[in-house]
N, C-alpha and C positions, 0 to 999 in steps of 0.2 A: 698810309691809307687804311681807313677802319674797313669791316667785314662787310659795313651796309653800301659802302662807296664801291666794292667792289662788284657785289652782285649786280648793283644797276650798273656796272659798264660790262660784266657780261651779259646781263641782258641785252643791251642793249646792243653788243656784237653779235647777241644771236639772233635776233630781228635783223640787224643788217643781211648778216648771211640769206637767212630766210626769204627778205624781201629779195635779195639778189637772184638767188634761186629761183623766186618765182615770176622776175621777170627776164630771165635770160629761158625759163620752160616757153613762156607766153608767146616771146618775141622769135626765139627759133620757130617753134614747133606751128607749124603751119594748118592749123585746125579750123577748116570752115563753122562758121556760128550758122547754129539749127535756128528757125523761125521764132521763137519761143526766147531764144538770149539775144534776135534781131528787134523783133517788138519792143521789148522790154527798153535795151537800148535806144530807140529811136524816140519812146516814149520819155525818157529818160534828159536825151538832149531836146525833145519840146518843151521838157517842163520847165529846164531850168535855162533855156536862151532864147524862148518862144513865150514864155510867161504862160504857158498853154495848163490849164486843169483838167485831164478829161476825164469821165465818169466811166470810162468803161474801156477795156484794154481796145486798141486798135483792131477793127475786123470783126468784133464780137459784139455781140447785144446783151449778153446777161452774164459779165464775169467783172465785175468792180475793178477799180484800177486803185482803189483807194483801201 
C-alpha cells in the first residue's frame, strides 16, 4: 500500500469517528431547538417536499429567505 492510499483511509477513519461522534452528541444530548433553528427547519422541509419558495423567513416581513 503506497503513502497516498493510506492517507485517504485515514481520512477517511477519521471522518467516520467524527461523524460518529457527532451523532451519538446530537442523539443523546437532549437540546431543545430555539425558534430561529425551528423556522429554519420547517422552512427547510417546505422547500424541499412542499415544492414551496418563500420570499421571506416565516413570521417576518423584511428578512429574505433567499
Amino acid at each position: 500500500m503506497n503513502n497516498h492510499q493510506k492517507i485517504w483511509i485515514w481520512t477517511l477513519v477519521l471522518a467516520l469517528v467524527v461523524l460518529g461522534v457527532m451523532l451519538r452528541v446530537r442523539v443523546s444530548a437532549d437540546l431543545p431547538l430555539d425558534a430561529d433553528e425551528s423556522i429554519a427547519g420547517l422552512m427547510a422541509r417546505n422547500i424541499a417536499y412542499e415544492g414551496e419558495a418563500p420570499l421571506f423567513l416565516y413570521g417576518e416581513s423584511y428578512v429574505g429567505s433567499a
